[in-house]
Structure formats: C-alpha cells, structure tokens
C-alpha positions as CSV (number, residue, x, y, z in Angstrom):
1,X,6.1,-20.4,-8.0
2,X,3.5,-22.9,-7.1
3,X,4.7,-26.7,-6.5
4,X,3.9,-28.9,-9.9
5,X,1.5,-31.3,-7.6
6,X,-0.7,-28.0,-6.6
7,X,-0.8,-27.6,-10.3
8,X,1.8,-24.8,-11.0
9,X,5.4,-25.1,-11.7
10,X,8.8,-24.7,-10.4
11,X,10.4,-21.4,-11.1
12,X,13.7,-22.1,-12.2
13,X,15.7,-19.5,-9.7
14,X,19.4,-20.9,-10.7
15,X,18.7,-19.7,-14.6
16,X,18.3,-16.2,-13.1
17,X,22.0,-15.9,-12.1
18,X,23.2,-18.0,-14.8
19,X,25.2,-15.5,-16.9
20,X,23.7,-14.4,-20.5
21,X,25.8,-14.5,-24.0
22,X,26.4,-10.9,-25.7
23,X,24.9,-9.0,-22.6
24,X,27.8,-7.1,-21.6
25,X,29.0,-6.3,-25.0
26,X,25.6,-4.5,-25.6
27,X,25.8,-2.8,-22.4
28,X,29.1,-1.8,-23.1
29,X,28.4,0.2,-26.6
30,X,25.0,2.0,-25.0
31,X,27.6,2.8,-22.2
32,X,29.7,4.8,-25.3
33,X,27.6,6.4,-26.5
34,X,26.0,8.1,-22.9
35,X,29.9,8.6,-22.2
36,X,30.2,10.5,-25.2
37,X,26.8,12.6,-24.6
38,X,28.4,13.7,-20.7
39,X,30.7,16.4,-22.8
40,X,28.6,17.1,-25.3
41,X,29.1,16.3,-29.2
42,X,29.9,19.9,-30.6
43,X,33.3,19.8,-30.0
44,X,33.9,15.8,-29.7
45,X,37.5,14.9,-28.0
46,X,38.9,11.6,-30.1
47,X,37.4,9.5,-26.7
48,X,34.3,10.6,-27.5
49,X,34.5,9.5,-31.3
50,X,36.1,5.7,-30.7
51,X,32.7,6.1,-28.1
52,X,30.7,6.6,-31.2
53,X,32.7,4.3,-33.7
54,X,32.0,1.7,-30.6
55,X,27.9,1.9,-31.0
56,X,28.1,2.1,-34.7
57,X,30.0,-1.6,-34.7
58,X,27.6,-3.1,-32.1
59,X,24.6,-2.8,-34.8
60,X,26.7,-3.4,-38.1
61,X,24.8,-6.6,-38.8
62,X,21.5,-5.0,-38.9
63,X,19.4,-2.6,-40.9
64,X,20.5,0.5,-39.0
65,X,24.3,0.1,-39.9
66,X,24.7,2.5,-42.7
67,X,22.5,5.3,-41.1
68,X,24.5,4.4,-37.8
69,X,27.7,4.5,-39.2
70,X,27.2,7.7,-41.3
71,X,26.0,9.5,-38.1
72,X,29.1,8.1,-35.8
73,X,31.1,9.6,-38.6
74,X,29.2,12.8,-38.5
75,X,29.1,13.2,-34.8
76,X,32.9,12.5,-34.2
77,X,33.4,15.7,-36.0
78,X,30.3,17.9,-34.1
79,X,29.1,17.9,-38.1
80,X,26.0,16.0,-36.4
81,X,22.7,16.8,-37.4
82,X,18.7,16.1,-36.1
83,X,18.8,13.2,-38.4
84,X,21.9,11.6,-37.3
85,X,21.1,11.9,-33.5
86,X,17.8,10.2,-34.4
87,X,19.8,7.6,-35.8
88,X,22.3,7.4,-32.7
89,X,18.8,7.2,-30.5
90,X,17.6,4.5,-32.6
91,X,21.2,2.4,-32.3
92,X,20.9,2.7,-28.4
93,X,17.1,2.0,-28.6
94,X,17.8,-1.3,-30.7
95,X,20.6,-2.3,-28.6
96,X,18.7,-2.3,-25.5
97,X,15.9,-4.0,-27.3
98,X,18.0,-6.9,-27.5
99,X,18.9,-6.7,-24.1
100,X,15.5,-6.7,-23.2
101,X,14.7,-9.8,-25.1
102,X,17.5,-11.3,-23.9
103,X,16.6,-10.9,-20.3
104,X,12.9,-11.8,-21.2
105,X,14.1,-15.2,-22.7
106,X,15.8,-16.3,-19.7
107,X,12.5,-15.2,-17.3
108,X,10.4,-17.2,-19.8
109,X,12.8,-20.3,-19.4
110,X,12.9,-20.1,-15.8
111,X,9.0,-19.6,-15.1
112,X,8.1,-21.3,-18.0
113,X,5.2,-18.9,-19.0
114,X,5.1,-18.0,-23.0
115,X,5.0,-14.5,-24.3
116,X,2.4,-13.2,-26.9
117,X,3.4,-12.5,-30.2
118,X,4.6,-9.4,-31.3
119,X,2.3,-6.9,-33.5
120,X,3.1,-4.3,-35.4
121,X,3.2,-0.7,-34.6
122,X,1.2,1.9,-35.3
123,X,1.2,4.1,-38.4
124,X,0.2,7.1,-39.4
125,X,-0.3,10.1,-37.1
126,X,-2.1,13.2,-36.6
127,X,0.3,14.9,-34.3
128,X,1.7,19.0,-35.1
129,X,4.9,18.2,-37.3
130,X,6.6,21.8,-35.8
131,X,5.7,20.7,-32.4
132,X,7.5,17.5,-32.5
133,X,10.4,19.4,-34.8
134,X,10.8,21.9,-31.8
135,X,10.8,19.4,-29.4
136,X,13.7,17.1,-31.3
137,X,15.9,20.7,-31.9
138,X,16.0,20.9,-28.5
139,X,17.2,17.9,-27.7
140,X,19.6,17.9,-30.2
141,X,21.0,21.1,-28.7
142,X,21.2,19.3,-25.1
143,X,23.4,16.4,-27.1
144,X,25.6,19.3,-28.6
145,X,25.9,20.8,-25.3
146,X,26.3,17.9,-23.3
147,X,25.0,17.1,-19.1
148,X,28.4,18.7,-18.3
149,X,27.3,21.3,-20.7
150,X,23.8,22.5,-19.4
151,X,22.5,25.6,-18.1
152,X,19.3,27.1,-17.3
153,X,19.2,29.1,-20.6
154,X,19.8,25.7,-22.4
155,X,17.6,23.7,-20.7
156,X,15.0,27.0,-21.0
157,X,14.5,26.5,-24.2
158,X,12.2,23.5,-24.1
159,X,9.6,25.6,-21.8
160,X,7.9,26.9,-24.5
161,X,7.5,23.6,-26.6
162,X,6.1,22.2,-23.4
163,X,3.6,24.0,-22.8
164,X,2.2,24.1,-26.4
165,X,1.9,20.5,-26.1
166,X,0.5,19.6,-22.8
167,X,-3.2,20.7,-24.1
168,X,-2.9,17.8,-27.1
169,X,-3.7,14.4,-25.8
170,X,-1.6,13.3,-28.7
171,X,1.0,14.2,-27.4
172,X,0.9,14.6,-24.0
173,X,3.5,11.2,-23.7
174,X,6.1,13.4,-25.0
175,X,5.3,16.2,-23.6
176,X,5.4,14.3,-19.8
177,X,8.5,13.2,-20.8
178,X,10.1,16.0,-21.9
179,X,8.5,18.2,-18.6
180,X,10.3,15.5,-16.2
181,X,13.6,15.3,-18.5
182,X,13.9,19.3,-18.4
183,X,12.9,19.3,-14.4
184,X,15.3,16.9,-13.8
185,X,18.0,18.9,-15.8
186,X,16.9,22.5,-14.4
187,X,17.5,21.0,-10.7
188,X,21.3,19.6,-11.7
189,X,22.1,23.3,-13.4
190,X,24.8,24.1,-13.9
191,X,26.1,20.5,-15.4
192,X,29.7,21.5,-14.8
193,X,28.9,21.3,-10.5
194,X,27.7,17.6,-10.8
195,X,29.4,15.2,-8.8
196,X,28.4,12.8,-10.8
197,X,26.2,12.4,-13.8
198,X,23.5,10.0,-13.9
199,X,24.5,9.1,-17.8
200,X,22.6,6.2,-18.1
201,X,19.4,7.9,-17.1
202,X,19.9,10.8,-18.7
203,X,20.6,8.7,-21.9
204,X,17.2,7.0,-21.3
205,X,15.2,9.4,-21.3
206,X,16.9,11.7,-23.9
207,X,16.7,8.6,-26.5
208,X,13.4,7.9,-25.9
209,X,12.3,11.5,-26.3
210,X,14.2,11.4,-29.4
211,X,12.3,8.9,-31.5
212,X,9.0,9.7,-29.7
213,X,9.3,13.4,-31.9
214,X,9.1,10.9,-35.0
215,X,5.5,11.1,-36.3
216,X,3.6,7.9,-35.1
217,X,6.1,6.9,-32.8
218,X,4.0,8.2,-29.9
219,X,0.5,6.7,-31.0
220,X,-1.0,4.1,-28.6
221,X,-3.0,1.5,-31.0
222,X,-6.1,0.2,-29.9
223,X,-6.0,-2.9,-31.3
224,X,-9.2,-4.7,-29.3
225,X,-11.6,-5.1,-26.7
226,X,-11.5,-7.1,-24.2
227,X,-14.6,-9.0,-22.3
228,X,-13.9,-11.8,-19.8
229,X,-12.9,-11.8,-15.5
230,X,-10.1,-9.5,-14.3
231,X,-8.5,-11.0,-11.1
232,X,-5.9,-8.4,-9.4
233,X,-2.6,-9.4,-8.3
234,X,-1.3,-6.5,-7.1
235,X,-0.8,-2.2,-7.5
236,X,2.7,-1.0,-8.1
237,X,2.9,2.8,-7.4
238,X,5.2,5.3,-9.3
239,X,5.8,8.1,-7.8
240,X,7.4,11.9,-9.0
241,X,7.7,15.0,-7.9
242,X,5.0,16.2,-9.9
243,X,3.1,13.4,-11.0
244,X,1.8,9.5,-9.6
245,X,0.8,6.5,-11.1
246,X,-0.6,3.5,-10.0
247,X,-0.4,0.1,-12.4
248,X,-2.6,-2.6,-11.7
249,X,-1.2,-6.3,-12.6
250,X,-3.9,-8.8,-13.0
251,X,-4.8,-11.7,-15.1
252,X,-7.4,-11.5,-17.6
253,X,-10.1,-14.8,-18.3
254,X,-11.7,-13.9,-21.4
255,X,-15.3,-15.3,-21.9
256,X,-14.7,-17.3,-24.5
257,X,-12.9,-19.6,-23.0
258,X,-9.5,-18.3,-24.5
259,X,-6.2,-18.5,-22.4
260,X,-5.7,-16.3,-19.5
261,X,-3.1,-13.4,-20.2
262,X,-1.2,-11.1,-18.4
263,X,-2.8,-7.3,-18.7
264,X,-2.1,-4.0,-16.8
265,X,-4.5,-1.0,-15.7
266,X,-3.0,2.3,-15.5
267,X,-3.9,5.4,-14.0
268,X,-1.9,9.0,-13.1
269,X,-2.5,12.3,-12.2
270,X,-0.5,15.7,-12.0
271,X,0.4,16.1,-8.3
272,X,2.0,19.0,-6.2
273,X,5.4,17.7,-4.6
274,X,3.9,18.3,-1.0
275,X,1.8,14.9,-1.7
276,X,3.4,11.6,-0.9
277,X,2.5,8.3,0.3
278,X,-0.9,7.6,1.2
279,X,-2.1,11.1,0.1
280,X,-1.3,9.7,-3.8
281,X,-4.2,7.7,-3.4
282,X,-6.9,10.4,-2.8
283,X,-5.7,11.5,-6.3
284,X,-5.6,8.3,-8.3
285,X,-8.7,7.0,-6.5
286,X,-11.7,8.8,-8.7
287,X,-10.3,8.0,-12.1
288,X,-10.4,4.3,-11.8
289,X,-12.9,2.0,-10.0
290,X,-10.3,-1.4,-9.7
291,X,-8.5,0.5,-7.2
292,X,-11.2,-0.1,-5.0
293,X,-11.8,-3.7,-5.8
294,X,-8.4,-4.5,-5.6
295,X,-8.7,-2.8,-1.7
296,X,-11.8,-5.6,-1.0
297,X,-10.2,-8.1,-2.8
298,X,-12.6,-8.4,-5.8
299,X,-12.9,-9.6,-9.6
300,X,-14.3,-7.4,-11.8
301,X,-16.5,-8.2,-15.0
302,X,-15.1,-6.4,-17.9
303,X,-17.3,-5.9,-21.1
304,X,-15.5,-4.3,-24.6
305,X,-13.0,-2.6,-22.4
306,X,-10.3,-1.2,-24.9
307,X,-7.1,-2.9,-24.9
308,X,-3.7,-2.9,-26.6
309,X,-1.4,-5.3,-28.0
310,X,0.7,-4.8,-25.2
311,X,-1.6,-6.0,-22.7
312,X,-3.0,-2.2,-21.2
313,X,-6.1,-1.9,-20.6
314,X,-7.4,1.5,-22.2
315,X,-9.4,1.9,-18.3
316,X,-12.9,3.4,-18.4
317,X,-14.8,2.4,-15.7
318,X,-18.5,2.3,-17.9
319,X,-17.0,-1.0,-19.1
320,X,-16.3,-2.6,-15.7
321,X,-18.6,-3.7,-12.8
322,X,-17.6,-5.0,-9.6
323,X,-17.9,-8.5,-9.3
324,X,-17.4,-11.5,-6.9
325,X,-14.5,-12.1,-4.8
326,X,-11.4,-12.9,-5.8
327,X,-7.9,-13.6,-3.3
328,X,-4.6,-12.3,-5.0
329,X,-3.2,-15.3,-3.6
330,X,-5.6,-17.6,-5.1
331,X,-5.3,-16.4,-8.6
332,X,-1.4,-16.5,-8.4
333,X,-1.2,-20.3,-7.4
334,X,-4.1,-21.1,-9.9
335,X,-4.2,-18.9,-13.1
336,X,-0.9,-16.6,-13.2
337,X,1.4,-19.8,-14.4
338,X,-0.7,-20.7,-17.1
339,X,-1.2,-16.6,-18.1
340,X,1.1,-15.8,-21.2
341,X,2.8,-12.5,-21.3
342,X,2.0,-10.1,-24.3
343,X,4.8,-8.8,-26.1
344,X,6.0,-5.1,-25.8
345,X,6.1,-2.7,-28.7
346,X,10.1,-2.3,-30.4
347,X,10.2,1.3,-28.5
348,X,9.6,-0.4,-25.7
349,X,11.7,-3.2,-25.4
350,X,13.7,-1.6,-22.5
351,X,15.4,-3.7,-19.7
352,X,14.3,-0.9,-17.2
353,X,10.9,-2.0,-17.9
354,X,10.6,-5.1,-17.4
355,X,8.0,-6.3,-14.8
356,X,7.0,-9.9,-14.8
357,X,4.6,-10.7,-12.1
358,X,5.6,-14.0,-10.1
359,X,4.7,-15.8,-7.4
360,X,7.1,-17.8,-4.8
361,X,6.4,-19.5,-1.9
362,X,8.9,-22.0,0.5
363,X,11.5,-20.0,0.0
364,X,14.1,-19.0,2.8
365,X,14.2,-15.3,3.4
366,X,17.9,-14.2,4.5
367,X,18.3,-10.6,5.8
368,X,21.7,-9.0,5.8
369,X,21.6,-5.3,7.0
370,X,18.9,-4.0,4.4
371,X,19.8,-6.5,1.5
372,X,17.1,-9.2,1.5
373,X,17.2,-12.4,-0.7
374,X,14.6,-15.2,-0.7
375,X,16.4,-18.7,-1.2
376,X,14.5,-20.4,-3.6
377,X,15.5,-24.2,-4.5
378,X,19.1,-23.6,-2.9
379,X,19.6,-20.6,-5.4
380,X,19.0,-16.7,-4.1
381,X,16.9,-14.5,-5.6
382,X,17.2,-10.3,-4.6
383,X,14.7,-8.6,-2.9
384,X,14.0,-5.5,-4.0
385,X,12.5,-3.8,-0.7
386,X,12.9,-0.9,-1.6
387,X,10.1,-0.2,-4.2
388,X,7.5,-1.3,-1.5
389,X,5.8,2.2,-1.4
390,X,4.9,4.2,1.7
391,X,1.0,4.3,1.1
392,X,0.5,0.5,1.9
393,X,0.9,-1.7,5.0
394,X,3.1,-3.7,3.2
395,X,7.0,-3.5,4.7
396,X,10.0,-4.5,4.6
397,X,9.4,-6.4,7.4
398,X,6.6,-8.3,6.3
399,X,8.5,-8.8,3.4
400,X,11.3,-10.5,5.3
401,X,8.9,-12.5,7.8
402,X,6.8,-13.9,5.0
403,X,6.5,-17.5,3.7
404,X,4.7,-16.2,0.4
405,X,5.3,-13.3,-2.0
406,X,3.0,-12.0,-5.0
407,X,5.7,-9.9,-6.7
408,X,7.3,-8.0,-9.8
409,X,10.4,-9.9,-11.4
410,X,13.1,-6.6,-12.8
411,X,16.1,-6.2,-13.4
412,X,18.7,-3.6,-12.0
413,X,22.1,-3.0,-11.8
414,X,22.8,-6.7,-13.6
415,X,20.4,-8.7,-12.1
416,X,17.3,-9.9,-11.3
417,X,15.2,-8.9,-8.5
418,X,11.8,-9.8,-7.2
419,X,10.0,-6.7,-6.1
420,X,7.5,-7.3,-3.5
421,X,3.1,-6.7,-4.4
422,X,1.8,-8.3,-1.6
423,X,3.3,-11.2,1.0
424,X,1.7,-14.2,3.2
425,X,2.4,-13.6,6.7
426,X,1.9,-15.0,10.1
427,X,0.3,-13.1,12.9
428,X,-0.7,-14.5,16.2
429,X,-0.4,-18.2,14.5
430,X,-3.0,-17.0,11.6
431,X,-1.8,-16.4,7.9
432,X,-2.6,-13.3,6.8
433,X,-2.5,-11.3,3.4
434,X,-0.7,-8.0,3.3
435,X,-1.0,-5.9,0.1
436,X,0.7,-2.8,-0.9
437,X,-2.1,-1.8,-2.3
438,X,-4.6,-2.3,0.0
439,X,-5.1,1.2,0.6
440,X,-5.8,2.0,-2.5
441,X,-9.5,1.9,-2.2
442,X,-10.1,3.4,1.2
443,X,-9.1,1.7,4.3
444,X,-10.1,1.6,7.9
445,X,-6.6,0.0,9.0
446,X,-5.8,3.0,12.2
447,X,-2.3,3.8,10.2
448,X,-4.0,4.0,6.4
449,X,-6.7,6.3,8.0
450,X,-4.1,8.7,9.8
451,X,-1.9,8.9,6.7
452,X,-5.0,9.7,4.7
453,X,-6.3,12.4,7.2
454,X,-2.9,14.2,7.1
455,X,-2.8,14.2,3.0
456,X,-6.4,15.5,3.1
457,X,-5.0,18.6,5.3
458,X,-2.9,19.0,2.7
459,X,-4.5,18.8,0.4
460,X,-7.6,21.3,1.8
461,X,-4.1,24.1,2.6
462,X,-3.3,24.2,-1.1
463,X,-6.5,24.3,-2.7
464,X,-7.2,27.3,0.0
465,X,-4.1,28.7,-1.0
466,X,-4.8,28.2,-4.5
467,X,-8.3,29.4,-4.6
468,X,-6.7,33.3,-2.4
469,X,-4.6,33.3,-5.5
470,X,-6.8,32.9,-7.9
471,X,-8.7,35.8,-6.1
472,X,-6.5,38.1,-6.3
C-alpha cells in the first residue's frame, strides 16, 4: 500500500503467510463431507459415515449441532432426507463462514482497513414454494447418487425446474446456479469415467444451491440509497460458457461527508460460448454506463442509487451522471486505505469469495517460469496472473515489469494472492497506467479495436444464423 508519509499505510505482507489457528481443522471436516458426497449417500460405505460423523463434530459447539448430528446419523445409514441434507449444506456453509472470517481478520490486520458491520438478512419471500421444493429434490437425488454416481438421466431431471424458473426474477440466482451446476455435470457424464472429481467445487456449488431453495435465502435486500462520488479502481471480468460478468470495484464518497467505503457494480449477460475476450464487452457494455467512465478514467455523480448492505450497488444508470476525472491510481494512494469494507451476508461468507481491493507499490517483482510474486517489505506475496482477462491490455508482462499494482487480494489453494486490476508501468522512460479494463468502454488502442471487430463478426454470423432459424 501507500508509504505512511504519502498519507497511506504499510500493508503488512509477513501477516499474510503467517499461519492461521483452527484453519486446517475446518478445511479438513468440509473436505469429509465432499469425500462422502463423491460416492453418493444412498448406500454409505462406513468411510463415508466417520466422513459425516467428522462434519457433525466440527460444529458441536454451535446452534447447528443437534440438527447436524441427527442428519450425520441419518446419512450414514442412506436414511437421509431433504431436511437433513439442508442441515449437512448448512454445517459446510457455517464452517466455511468461519474460514472466511478468519481469512478476512488477518487481511484487516495486515492493511489495516475496518470492515462494516454486519446486518441482518432478509426475511420473508415471495418465491413459488414447489419451484424451490423441485429444485432441492433434485439435488438431494445428485447427493444420493453421488459425482461418481451421475448420468444424463440424473442430472436430466433438473431441466424442467430450470426452465420454469428462469422467467422469475426472484429467482433467477438459483436458477443461474442450478443451469451452470447441471452444465457442468451433463459435460463430466458419466461420473464413473472421471479422472478426477472436482469435489470441492462440486460441493460449492451443490451447498449453496441447497440453502438458496430455502424461502428468503435468495432475496437481495435493498437496504439504502446511496448519493455521493464513485471513483473506479478497477473491472474484474467473470467469464462462462454461457454467461459474463463484469464487477466494478470503486470507492464511494458520500455527500455528507460520511467515510468513504468499499462498493461494487455488477453487470452480466447470457452469452453464446463462441464469445470470448474482447467480444464480452459488446455485451456488458449497454447495460451499464460506468463501464465507459471507468474506459476515460472518470468519477461519476451518483444520486439515490440503490444499494445493499453488502456494498452492491443495485446499477441503474438514471441515477448516475458522468462526472469529472478521476485516476485509479490517485484514488488508491488517497482514499482506498481509509475506505472500510462492508460485511458480507452469513450465505456468503465464502473464502472463494473473497476480493479485497489493495494497492502496492515498491515492491520487487520475481518471475520464475509463470509463478510471479511481488516482494513486498522482504516478505512475498503471489501473483495471480492468471485471472488478468483476455479483453484488456493488461498482461502478464506488464504485470511483471510494473513498479505499481491496483489489485484484488483472494485466496486459493491456502494462500493469499494479489490478483492484478491495473499496473504502473514504464514505457520509453514515461509511467504509464494499464488497466484491464480499459476496454470496457470502447477503445481505439489498434489491438482492442481488432479484437472488437472480430467479436462483432461473430456476433453479426449468429444473429444471421439465428434470425434463418427463426424463419423457418
């Protein structure tokens, strides 16, 4: 981070390797019970019950014990019902949650920034009971059956759930989830071929779903508005097969003079598989006008724009107007270490999502192959290189020539890792600024505009090819 005389402070990069109490022992009871689902639990082998027994101790101290321990029970005997593997999603859920907060303690400590307080979550919903109630029957018949276990005609049967949620905004977050979770399955089919199974994934994503058919558990409160300065740091893009997203991480001023925070922006659309890279952007680009100011480097005014607990901003560009400039690079040295973090709702308290933005600068950057560490204070700190998406001028090799980084701080695979935003760079004895998502907007950089011009052909060959069908 910024040196204390320019008015930031040190991030403490030795804490971030320093080892954390209790962290392996949670690990290792979420790693039961996604041993236990690989074979499935109708006919559980006595390894896949002490699996279960495992989870059940990790949470006997807290309020899920006796619902925990009743399902282990249950479950060791394929006796299992809906209920219990709620109850089995819900001990995995919780024991990652204090994972998460572990993890999110230490990053606190090291940069120093405080973390919101945590609000409540919504209650009450208006979502289709039997929809949700088909959608958790299937996935208990996928724990029954197990990832060794699938087939197509198993993982068939959540098609028709699917699609008679899609058309509900309510719950189109489940029904996302459960579209991805059922591609992902139909393309490993059958389970008993795998090589390997990707258990902890798998586990993810099939917890998650779990509690999100609970009613409520899907709701995203609206808790305020928000009026004040947004000042971009930087677009991370997700990309899928059949879907994109890009997340904007700024920091909000409000105008009231209140502390700055930490918010996000998010936007996605549906997307054929043929469209990578640069071609994501001519998607993502007419739902949400900060994609272009964060292309020319601009603020924008927010007035009442809806915002959550958690710090997402509920985008709708009538409540934002372009306004003056604003550098990335700026707001990171000046306002991001003063910016507290807001605190995640309990379903999502999830190591995998953690993304802290951070900024460091003097550091050492040491390149070994394609592992890249910046040596910050004497202590080395990953480089995740690998996230930097295709549909920027950002690169690994500006990454590992740079003397400053805008980044996300995650963690993966047991520890933490800075994933690159944007980097300061020298060219031809200037220092220049190179974003990942500086394409976002538009661009007239030679390489953005040829990677835009071949997703446009694209894009032109399946709407013609779309259109003949439609035709006929």
């Amino acid at each position: 981070m910024v040196p204390a005389d320019q008015g930031g402070g040190l991030m403490r990069a030795d804490l971030l390797a320093d080892p954390i109490s209790g962290l392996d022992e949670a690990l290792a009871a979420v790693d039961a019970l996604d041993q236990a689902l690989v074979a499935g639990l109708l006919r559980p082998h006595p390894t896949q019950a002490a699996g279960l027994t495992e989870l059940a101790g990790a949470v006997a101290g807290s309020p899920l014990a006796a619902r925990v321990a009743e399902a282990a029970e249950r479950a060791a005997v394929g006796a299992a019902s809906e209920d219990h593997f709620v109850a089995l999603a819900a001990a995995r859920t919780a024991l990652l949650g204090s994972v998460h907060d572990a993890l999110m303690a230490r990053i606190e400590e090291a940069t120093g920034r405080p973390r919101g307080e945590q609000t409540a979550p919504p209650t009450g919903s208006g979502q289709p009971v039997n929809l949700l109630a088909a959608a958790r029957a299937w996935l208990a018949e996928l724990a029954r059956s197990g990832w060794r276990g699938i087939d197509h005609d198993v993982v068939a049967g959540s098609a028709q759930v699917i699609s008679a949620m899609l058309p509900d905004p309510a719950l189109r977050r489940l029904a996302a989830l459960l579209d991805g979770f059922a591609a992902e399955l139909v393309a490993s089919c059958p389970g008993a071929a795998l090589d390997r199974v990707p258990q902890r994934r798998w586990g993810d994503l099939w917890s998650r779903a779990m509690l999100l058919t609970l009613p409520g558990a899907a709701d995203v409160p609206v808790t305020g508005v928000a009026t004040g300065r947004l000042l971009p740091l930087g677009v991370d893009l997700h990309e899928h097969p059949t879907a994109a997203q890009a997340q904007v991480h700024a920091v909000f001023e409000p105008a009231d003079g209140a502390a700055p925070r930490l918010v996000r922006a998010s936007v996605s659309a549906a997307k054929p598989d043929t469209v990578v890279g640069a071609g994501l952007w001519q998607l993502l680009r007419p739902h949400m006008s900060l994609l272009a100011a964060v292309s020319e480097g601009r603020s924008m005014d927010l007035t009442d724009m809806p915002i959550t607990a958690e710090g997402d901003l509920i985008w709708d560009d009538q409540h934002a107007r372009p306004s003056e400039p604003a550098d990335a690079f700026a707001t990171a040295r000046v306002a991001l270490p003063t910016a507290s973090a807001p605190a995640p709702t309990p379903l999502d308290r999830h190591p995998a999502r953690i993304a802290v933005p951070v900024f460091l600068e003097g550091y050492i950057a040491d390149r070994d192959g394609d592992a890249l560490t910046f040596t910050v204070a004497g202590h080395g700190v990953a480089v995740d290189a690998d996230r930097v998406p295709t549909a920027g001028p950002l690169t690994p090799d500006a990454v590992a020539a740079s003397s400053a980084c805008i980044g996300l701080l995650r963690w993966d695979a047991g520890t933490f890792r800075v994933q690159p935003l944007a980097v300061e760079t020298t060219v031809r004895k200037k220092t220049v600024a190179v974003h990942a998502g500086a394409w976002a907007g538009g661009t007239t950089d030679k390489a953005g505009v040829k990677a835009e011009k071949a997703a446009t052909d694209t894009t032109a060959v399946l709407r013609e090819r779309a259109g003949r069908l439609l035709r006929k």
